[in-house]
LUMTOR-196538 format. One record per residue: x, y, z of N, C-alpha, C in turn; residue number from 1; chain. Coordinates in Angstrom, 2 decimals. Atoms other than C-alpha are relative to their C-alpha. Layout:
residues N
@n.x: X&n.y: Y&n.z: Z&ca.x: X&ca.y: Y&ca.z: Z&c.x: X&c.y: Y&c.z: Z&i: NUM&ch: A
...
END
This chain:
residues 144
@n.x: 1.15&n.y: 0.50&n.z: 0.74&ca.x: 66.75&ca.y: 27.58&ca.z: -15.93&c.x: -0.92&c.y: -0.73&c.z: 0.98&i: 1&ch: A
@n.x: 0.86&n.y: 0.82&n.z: -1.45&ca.x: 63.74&ca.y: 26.44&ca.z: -13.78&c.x: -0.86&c.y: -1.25&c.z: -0.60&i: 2&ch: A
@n.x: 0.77&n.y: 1.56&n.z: 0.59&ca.x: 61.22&ca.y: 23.41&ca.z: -14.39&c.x: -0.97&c.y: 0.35&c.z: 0.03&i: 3&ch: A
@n.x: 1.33&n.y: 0.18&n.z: -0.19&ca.x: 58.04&ca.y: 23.07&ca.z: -14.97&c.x: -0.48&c.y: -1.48&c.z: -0.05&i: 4&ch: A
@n.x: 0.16&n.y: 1.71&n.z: -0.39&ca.x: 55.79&ca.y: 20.25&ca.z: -13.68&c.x: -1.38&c.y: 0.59&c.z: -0.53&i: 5&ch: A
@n.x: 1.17&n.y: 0.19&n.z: 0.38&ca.x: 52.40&ca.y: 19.70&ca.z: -15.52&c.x: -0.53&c.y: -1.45&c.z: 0.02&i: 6&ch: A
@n.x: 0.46&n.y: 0.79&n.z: -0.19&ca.x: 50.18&ca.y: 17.87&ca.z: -14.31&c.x: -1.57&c.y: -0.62&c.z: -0.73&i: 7&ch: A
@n.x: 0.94&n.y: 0.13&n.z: 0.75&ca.x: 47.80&ca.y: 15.99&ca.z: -16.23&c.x: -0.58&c.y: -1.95&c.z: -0.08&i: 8&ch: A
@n.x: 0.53&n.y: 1.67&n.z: 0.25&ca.x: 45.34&ca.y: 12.84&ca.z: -16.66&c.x: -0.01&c.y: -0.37&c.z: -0.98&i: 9&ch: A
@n.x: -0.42&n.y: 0.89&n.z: 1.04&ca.x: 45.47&ca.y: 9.85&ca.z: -18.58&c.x: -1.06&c.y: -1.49&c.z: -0.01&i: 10&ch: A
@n.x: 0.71&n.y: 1.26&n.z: -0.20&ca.x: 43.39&ca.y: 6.23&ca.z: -19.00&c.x: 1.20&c.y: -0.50&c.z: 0.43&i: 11&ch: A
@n.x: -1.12&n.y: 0.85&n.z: -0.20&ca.x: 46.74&ca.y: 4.57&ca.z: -18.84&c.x: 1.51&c.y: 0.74&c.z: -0.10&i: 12&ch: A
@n.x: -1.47&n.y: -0.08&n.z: 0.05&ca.x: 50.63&ca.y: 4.37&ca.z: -18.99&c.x: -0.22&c.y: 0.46&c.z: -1.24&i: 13&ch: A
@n.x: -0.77&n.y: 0.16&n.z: 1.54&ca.x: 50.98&ca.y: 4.04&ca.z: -22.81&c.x: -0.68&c.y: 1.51&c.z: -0.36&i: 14&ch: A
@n.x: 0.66&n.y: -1.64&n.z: 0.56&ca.x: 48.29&ca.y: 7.54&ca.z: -23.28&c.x: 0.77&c.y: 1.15&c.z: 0.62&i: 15&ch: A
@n.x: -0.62&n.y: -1.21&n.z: -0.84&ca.x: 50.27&ca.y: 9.43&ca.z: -20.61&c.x: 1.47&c.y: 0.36&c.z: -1.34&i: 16&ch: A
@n.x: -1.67&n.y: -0.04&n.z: 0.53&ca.x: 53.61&ca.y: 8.55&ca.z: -22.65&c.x: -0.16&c.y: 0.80&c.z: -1.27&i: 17&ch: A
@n.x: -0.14&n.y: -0.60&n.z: 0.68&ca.x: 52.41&ca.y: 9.87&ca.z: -25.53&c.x: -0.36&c.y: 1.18&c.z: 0.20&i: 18&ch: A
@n.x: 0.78&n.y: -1.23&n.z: -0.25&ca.x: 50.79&ca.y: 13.10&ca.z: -24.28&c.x: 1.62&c.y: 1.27&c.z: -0.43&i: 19&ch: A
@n.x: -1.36&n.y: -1.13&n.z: 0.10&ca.x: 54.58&ca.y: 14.96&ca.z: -24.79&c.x: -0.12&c.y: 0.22&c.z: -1.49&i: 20&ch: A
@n.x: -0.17&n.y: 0.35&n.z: 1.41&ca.x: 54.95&ca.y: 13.38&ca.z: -28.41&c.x: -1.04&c.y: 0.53&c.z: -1.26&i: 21&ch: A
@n.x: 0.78&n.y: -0.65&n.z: 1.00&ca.x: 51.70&ca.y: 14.80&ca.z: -29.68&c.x: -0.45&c.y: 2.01&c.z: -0.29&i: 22&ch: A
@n.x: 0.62&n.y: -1.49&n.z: -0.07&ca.x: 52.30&ca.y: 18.33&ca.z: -28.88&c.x: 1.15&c.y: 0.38&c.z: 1.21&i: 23&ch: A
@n.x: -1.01&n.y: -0.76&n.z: -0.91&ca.x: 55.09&ca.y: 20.63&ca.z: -27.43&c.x: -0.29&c.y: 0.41&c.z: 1.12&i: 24&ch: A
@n.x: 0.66&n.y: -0.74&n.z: -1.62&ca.x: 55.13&ca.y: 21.32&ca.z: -23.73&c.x: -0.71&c.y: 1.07&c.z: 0.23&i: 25&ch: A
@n.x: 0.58&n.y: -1.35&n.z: -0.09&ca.x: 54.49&ca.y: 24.81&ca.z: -24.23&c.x: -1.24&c.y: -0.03&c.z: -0.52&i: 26&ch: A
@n.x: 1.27&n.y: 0.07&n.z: 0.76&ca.x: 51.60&ca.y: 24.09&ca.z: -26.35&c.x: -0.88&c.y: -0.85&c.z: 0.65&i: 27&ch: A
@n.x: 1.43&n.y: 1.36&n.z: -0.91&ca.x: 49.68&ca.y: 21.68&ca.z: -23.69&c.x: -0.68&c.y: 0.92&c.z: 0.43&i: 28&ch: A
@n.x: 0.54&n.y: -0.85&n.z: -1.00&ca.x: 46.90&ca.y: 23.67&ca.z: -22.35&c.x: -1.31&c.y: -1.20&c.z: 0.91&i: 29&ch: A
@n.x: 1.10&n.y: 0.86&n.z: -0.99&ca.x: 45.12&ca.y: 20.54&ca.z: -20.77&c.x: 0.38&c.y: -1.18&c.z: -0.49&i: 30&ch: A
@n.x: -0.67&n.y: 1.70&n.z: 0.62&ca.x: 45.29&ca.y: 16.40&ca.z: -21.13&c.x: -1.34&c.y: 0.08&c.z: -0.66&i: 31&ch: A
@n.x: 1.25&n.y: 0.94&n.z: 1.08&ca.x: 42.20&ca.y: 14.29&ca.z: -22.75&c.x: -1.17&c.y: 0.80&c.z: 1.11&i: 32&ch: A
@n.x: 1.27&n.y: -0.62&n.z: -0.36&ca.x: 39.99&ca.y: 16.26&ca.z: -20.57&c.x: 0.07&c.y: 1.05&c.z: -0.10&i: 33&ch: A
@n.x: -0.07&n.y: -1.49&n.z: -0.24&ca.x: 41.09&ca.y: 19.76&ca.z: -21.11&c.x: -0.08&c.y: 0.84&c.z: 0.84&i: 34&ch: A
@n.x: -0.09&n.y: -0.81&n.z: -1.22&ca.x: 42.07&ca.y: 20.42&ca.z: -17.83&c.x: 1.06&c.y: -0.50&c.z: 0.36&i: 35&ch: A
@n.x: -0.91&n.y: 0.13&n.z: -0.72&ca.x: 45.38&ca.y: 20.31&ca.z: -16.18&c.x: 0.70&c.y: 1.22&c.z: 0.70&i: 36&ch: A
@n.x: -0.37&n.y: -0.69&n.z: -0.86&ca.x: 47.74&ca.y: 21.97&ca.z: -13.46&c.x: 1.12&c.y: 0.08&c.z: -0.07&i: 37&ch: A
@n.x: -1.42&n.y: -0.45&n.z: 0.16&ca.x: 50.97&ca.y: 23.68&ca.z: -13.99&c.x: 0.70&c.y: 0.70&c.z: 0.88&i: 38&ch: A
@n.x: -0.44&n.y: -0.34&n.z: -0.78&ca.x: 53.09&ca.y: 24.47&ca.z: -11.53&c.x: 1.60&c.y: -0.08&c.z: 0.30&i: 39&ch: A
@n.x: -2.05&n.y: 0.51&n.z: -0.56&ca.x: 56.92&ca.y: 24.45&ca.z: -9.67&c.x: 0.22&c.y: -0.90&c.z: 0.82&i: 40&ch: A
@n.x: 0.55&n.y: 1.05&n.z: -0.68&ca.x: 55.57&ca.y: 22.08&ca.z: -7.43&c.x: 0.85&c.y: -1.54&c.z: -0.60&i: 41&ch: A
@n.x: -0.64&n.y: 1.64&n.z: 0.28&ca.x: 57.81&ca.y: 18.41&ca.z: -8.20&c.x: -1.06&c.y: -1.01&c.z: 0.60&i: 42&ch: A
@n.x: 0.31&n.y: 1.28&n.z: -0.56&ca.x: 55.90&ca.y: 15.43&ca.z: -7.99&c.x: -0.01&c.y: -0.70&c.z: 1.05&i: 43&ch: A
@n.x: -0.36&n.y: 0.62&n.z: -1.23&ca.x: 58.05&ca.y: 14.03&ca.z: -5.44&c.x: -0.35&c.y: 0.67&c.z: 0.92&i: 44&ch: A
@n.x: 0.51&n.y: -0.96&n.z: -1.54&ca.x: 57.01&ca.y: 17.13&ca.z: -2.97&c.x: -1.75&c.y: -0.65&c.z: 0.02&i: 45&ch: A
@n.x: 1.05&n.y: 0.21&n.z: -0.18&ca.x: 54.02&ca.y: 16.60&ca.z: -3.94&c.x: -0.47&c.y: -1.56&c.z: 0.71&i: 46&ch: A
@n.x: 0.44&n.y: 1.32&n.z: -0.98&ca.x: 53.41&ca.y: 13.05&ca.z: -2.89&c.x: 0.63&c.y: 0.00&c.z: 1.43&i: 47&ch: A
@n.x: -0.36&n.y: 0.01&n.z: -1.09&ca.x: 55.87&ca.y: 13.47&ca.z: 0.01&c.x: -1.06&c.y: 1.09&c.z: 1.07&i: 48&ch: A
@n.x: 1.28&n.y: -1.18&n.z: -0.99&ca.x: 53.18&ca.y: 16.61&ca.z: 1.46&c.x: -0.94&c.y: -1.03&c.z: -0.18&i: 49&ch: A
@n.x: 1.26&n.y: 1.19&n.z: -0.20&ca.x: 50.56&ca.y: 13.64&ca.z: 1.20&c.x: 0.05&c.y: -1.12&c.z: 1.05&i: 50&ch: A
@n.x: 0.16&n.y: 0.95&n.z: 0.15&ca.x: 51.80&ca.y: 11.04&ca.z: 2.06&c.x: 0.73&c.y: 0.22&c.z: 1.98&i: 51&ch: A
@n.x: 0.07&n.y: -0.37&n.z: -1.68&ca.x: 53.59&ca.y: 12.46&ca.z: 5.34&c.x: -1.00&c.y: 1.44&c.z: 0.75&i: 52&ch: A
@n.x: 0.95&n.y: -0.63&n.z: -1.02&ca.x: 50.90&ca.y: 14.57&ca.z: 6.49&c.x: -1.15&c.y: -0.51&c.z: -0.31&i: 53&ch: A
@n.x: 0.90&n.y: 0.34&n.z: -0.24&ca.x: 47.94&ca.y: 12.84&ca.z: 5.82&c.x: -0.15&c.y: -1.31&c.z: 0.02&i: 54&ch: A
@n.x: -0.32&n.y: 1.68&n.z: -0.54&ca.x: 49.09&ca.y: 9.02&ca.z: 6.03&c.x: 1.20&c.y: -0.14&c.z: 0.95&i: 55&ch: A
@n.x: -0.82&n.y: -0.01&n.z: -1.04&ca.x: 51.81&ca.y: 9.96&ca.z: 8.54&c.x: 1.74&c.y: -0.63&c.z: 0.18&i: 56&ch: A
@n.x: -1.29&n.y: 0.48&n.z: 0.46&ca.x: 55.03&ca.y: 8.67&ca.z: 6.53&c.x: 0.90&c.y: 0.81&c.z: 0.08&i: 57&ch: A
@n.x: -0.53&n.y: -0.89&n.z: -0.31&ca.x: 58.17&ca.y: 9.96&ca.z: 7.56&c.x: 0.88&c.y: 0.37&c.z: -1.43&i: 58&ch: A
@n.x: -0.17&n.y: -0.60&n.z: 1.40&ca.x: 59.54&ca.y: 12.22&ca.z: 4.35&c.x: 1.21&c.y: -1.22&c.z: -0.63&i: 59&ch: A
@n.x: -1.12&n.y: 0.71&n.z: 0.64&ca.x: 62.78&ca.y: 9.76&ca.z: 4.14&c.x: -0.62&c.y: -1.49&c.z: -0.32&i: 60&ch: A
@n.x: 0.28&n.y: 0.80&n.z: 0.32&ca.x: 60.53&ca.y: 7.05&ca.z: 3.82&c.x: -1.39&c.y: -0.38&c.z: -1.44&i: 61&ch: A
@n.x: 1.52&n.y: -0.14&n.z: 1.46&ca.x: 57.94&ca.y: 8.10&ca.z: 0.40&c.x: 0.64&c.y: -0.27&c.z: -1.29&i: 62&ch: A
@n.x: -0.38&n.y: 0.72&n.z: 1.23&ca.x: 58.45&ca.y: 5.80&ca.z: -2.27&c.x: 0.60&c.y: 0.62&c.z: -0.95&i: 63&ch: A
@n.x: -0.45&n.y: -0.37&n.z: 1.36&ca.x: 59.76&ca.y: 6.42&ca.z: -5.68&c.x: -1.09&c.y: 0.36&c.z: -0.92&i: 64&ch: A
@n.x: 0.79&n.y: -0.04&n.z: 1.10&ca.x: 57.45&ca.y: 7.46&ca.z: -8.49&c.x: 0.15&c.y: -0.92&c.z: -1.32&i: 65&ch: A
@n.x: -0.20&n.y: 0.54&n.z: 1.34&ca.x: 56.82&ca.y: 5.74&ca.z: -11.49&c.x: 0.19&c.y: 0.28&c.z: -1.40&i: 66&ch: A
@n.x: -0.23&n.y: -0.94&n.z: 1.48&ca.x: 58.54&ca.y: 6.75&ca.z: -14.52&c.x: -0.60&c.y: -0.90&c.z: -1.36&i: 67&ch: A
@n.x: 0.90&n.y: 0.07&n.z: 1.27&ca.x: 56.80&ca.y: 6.65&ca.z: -17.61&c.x: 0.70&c.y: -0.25&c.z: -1.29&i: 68&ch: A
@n.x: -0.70&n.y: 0.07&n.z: 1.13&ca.x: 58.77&ca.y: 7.81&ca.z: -20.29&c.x: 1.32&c.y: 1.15&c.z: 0.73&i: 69&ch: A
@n.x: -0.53&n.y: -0.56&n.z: -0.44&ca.x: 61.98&ca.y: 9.48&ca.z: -19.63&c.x: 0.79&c.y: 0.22&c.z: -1.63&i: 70&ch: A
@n.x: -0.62&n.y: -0.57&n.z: 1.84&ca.x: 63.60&ca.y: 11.59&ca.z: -22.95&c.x: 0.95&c.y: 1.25&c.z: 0.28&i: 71&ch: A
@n.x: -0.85&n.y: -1.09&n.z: -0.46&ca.x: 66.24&ca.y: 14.21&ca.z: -22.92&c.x: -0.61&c.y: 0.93&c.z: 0.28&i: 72&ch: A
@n.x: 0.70&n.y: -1.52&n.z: -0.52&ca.x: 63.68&ca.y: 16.93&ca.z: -23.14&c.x: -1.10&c.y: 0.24&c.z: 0.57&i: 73&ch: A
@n.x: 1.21&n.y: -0.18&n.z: -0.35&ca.x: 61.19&ca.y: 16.05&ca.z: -21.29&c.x: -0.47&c.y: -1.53&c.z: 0.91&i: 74&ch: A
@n.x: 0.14&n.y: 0.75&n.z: -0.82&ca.x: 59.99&ca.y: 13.45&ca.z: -18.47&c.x: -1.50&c.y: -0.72&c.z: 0.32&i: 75&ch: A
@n.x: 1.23&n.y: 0.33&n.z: -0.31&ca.x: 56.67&ca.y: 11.57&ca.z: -17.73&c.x: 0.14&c.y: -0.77&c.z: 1.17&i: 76&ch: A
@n.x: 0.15&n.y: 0.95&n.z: -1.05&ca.x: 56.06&ca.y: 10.31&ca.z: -14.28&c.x: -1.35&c.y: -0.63&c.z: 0.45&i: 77&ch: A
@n.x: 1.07&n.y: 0.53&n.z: -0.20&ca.x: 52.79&ca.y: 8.59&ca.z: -12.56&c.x: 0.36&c.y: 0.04&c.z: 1.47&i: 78&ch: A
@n.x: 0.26&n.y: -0.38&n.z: -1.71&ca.x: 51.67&ca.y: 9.72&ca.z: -8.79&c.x: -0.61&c.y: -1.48&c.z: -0.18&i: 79&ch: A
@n.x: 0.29&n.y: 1.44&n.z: -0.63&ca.x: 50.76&ca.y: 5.94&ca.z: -7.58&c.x: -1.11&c.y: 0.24&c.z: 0.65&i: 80&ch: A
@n.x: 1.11&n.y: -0.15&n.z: -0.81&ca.x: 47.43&ca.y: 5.12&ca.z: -5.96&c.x: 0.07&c.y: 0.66&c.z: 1.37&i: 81&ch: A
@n.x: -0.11&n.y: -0.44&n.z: -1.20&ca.x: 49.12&ca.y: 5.49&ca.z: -2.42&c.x: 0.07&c.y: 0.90&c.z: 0.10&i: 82&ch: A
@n.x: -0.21&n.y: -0.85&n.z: -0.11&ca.x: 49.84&ca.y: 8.56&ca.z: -3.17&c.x: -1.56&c.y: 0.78&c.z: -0.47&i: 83&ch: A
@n.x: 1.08&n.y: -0.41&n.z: 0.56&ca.x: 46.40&ca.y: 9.49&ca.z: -4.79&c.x: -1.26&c.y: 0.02&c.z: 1.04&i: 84&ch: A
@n.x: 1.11&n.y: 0.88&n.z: -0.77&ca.x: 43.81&ca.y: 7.72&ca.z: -2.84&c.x: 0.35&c.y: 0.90&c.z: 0.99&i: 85&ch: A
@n.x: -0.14&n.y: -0.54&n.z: -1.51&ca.x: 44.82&ca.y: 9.29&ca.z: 0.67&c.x: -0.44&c.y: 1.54&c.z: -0.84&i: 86&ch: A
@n.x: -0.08&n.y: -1.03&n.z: 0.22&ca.x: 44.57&ca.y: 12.52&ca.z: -1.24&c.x: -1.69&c.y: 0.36&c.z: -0.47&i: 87&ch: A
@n.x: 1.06&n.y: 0.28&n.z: 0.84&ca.x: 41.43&ca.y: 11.75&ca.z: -2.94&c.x: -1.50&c.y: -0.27&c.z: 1.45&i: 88&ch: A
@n.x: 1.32&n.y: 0.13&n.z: -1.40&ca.x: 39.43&ca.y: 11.06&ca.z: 0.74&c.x: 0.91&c.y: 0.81&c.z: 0.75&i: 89&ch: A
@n.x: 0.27&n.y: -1.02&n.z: -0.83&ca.x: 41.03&ca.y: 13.74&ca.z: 2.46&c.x: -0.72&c.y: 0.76&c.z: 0.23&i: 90&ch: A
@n.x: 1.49&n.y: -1.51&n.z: -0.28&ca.x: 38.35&ca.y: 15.93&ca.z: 4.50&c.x: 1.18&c.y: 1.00&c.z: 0.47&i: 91&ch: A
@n.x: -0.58&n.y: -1.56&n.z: -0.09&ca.x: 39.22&ca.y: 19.71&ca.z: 5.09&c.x: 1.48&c.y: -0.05&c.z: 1.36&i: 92&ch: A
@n.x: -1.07&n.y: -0.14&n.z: -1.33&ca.x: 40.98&ca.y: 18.70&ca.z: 8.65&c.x: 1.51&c.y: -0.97&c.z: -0.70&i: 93&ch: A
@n.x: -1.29&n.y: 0.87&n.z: 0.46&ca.x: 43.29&ca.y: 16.30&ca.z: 7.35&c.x: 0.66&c.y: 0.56&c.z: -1.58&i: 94&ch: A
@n.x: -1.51&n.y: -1.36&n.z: 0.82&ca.x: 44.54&ca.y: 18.90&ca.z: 4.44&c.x: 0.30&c.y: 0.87&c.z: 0.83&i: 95&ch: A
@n.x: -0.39&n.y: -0.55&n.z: -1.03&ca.x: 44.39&ca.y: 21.13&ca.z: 6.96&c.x: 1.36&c.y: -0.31&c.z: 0.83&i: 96&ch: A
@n.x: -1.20&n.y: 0.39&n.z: -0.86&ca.x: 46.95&ca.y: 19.36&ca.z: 9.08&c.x: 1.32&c.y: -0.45&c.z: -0.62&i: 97&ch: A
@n.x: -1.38&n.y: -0.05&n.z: 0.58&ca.x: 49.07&ca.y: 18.12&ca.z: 6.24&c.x: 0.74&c.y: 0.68&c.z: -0.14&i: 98&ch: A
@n.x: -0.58&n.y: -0.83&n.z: 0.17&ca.x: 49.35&ca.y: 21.23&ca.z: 5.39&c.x: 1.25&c.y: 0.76&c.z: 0.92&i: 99&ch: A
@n.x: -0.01&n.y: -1.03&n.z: -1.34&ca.x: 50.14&ca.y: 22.72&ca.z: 8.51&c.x: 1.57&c.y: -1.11&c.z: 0.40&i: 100&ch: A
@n.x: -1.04&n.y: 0.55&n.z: -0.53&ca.x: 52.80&ca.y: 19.55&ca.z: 9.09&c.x: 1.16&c.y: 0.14&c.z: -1.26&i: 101&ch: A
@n.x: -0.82&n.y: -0.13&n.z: 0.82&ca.x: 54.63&ca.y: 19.89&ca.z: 5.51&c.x: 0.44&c.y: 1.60&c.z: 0.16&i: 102&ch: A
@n.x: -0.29&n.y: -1.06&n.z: -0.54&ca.x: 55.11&ca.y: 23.49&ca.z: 6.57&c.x: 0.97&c.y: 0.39&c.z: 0.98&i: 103&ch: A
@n.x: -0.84&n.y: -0.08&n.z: -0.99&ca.x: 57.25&ca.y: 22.77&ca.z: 9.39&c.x: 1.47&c.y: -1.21&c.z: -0.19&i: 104&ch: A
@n.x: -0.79&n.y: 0.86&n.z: 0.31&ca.x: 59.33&ca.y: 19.85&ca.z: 7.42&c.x: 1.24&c.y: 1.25&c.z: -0.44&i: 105&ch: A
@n.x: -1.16&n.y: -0.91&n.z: -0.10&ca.x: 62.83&ca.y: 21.27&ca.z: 7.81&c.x: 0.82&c.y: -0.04&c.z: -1.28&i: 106&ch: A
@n.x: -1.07&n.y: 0.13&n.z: 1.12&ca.x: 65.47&ca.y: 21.45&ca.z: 4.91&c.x: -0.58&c.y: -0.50&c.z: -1.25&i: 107&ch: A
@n.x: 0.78&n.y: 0.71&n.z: 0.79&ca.x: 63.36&ca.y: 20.99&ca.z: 2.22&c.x: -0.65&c.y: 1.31&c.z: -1.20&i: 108&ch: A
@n.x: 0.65&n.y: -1.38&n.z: 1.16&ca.x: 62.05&ca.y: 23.62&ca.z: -1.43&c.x: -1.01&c.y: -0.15&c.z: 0.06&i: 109&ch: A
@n.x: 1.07&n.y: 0.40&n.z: 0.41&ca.x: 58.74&ca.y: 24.59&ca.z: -2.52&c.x: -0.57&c.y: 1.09&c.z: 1.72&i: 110&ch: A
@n.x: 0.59&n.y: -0.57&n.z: -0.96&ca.x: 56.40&ca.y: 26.27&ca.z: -0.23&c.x: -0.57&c.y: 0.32&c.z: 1.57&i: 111&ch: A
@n.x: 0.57&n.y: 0.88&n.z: -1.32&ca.x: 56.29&ca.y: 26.93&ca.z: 3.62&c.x: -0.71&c.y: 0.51&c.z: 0.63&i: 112&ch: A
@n.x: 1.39&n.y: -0.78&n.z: -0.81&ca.x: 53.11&ca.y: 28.80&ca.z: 4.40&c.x: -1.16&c.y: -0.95&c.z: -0.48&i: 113&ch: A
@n.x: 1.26&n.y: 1.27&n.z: -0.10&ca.x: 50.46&ca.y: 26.44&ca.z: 5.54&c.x: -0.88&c.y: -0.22&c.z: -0.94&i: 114&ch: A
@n.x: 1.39&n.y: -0.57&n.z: 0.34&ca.x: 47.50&ca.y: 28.32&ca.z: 3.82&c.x: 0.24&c.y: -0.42&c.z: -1.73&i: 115&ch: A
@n.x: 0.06&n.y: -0.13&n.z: 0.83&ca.x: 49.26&ca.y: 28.27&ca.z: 0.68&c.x: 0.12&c.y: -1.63&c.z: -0.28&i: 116&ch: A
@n.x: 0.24&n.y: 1.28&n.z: 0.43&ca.x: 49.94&ca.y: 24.54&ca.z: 0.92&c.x: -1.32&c.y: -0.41&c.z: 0.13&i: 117&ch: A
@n.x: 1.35&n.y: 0.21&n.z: -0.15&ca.x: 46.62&ca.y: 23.98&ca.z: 2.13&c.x: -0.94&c.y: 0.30&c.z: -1.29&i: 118&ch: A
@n.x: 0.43&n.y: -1.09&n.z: 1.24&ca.x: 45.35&ca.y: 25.97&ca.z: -1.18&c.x: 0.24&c.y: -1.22&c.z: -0.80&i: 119&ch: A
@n.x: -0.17&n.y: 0.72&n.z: 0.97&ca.x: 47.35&ca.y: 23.60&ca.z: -3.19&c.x: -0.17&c.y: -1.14&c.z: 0.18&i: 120&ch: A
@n.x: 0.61&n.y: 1.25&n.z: -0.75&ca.x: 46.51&ca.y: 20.44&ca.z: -1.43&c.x: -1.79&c.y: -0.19&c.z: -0.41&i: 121&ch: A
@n.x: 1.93&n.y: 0.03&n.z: 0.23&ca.x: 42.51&ca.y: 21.20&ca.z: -2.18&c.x: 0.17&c.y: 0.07&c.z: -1.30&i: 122&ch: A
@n.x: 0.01&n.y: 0.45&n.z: 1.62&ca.x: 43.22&ca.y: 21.91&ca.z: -6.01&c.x: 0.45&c.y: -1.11&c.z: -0.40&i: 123&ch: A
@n.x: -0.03&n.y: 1.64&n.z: 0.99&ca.x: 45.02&ca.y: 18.61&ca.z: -6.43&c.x: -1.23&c.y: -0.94&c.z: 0.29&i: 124&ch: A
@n.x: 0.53&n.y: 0.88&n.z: -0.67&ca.x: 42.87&ca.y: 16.83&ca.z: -4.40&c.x: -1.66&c.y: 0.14&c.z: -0.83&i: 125&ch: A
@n.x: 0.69&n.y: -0.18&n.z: 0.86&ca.x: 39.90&ca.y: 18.44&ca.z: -6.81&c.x: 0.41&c.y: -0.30&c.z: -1.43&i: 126&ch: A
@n.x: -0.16&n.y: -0.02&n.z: 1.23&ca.x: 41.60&ca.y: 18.26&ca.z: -9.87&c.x: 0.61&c.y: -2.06&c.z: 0.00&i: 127&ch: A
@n.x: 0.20&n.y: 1.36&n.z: -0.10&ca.x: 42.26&ca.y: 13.91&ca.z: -8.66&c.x: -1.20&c.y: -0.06&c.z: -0.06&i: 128&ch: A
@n.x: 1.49&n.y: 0.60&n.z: 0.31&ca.x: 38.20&ca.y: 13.65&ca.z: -8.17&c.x: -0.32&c.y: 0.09&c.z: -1.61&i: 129&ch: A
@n.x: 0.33&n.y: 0.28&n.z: 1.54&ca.x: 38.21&ca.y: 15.00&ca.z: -11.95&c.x: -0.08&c.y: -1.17&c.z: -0.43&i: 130&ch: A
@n.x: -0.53&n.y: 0.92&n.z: 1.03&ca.x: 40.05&ca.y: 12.70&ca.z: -13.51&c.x: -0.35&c.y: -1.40&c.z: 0.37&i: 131&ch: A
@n.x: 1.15&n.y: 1.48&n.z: -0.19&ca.x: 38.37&ca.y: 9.73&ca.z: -11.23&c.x: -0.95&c.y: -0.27&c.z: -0.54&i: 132&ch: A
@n.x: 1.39&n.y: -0.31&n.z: 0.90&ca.x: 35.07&ca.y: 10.74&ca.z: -12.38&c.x: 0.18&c.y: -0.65&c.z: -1.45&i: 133&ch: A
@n.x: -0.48&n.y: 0.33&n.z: 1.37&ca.x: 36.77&ca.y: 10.11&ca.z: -16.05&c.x: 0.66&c.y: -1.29&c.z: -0.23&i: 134&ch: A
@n.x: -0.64&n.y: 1.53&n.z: -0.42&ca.x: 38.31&ca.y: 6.72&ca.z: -15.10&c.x: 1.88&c.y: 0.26&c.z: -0.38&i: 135&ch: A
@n.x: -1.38&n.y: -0.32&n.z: 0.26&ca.x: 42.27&ca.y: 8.75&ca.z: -15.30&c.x: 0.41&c.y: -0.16&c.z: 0.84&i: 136&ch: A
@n.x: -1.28&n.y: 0.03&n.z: -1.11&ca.x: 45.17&ca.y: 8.43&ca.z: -13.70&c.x: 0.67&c.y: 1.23&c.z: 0.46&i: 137&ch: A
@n.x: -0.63&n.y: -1.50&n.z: -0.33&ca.x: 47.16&ca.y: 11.50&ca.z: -12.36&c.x: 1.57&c.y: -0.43&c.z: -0.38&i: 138&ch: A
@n.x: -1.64&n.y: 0.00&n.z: 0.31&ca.x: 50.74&ca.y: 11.86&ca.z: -13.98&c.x: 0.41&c.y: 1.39&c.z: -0.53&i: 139&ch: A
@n.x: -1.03&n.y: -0.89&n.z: 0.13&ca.x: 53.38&ca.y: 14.55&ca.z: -14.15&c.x: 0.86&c.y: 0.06&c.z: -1.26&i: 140&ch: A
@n.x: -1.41&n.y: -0.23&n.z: 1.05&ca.x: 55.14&ca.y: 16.07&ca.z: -17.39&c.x: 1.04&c.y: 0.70&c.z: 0.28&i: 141&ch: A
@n.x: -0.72&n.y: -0.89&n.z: -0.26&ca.x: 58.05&ca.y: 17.58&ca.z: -16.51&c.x: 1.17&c.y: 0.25&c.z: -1.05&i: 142&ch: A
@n.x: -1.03&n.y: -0.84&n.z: 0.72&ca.x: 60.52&ca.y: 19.85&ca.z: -18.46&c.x: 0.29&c.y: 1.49&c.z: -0.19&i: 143&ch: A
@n.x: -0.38&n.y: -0.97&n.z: -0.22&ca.x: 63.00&ca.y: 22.38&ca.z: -18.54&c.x: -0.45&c.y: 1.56&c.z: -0.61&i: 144&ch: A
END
């Protein structure tokens, strides 16, 4: 059975938590802006491809996430500013290079062709200016 991670904005904690409760995973096709990003992609990769390739943290050292709501069938987490912000003023060279350095991180799932991280590195990093623009936060639903 595999996971899915949807990613979606929020004003706050307490709107993210309910975003599961008002509507079956399968049935989300966007948050309060009618736009979100679904993927196999984990959270935790995801901030760890940020946070060591474009703030230069080594992978055993990228924080914890913040859990939201946690329920048997289903999970809410919150990507943290540190993790946002660096992502949110990256220019082309510095996804570029994250990319290019999470690519060569050894023992590790999830994708290891540069181009394609690079790819997905520019849609979050577009789909974070959204939800700034909107005054949201970026958080993760995940379930099986």
């Amino acid at each position: 059975m595999g996971v899915t991670y949807k990613y979606f904005g929020a004003p706050d904690g307490a709107s993210a938590a309910r975003v599961p409760t008002t509507m079956r995973p399968e049935e989300l096709g966007g948050d309060e802006l009618g736009q979100g990003m679904y993927t196999k992609v984990k959270p935790e990769t995801m901030a760890a491809m940020v946070l060591t390739g474009i703030e230069g943290i080594p992978p055993s050292r990228v924080p914890p996430l913040e859990l939201v709501v946690l329920h048997p069938d289903y999970a809410v987490v919150k990507l943290p500013p540190s993790v946002v912000e660096p992502l949110r003023r990256a220019g082309e060279e510095e996804l570029g290079a994250a990319a290019f350095i999470w690519s060569t991180v050894p023992d590790r799932r999830g994708p290891r062709d540069a181009f394609v991280i690079y790819q997905m590195l520019h849609e979050w990093q577009q789909f974070a200016h959204r939800l700034q623009e909107n005054g949201h936060q970026l958080y993760c639903l995940v379930w099986p």
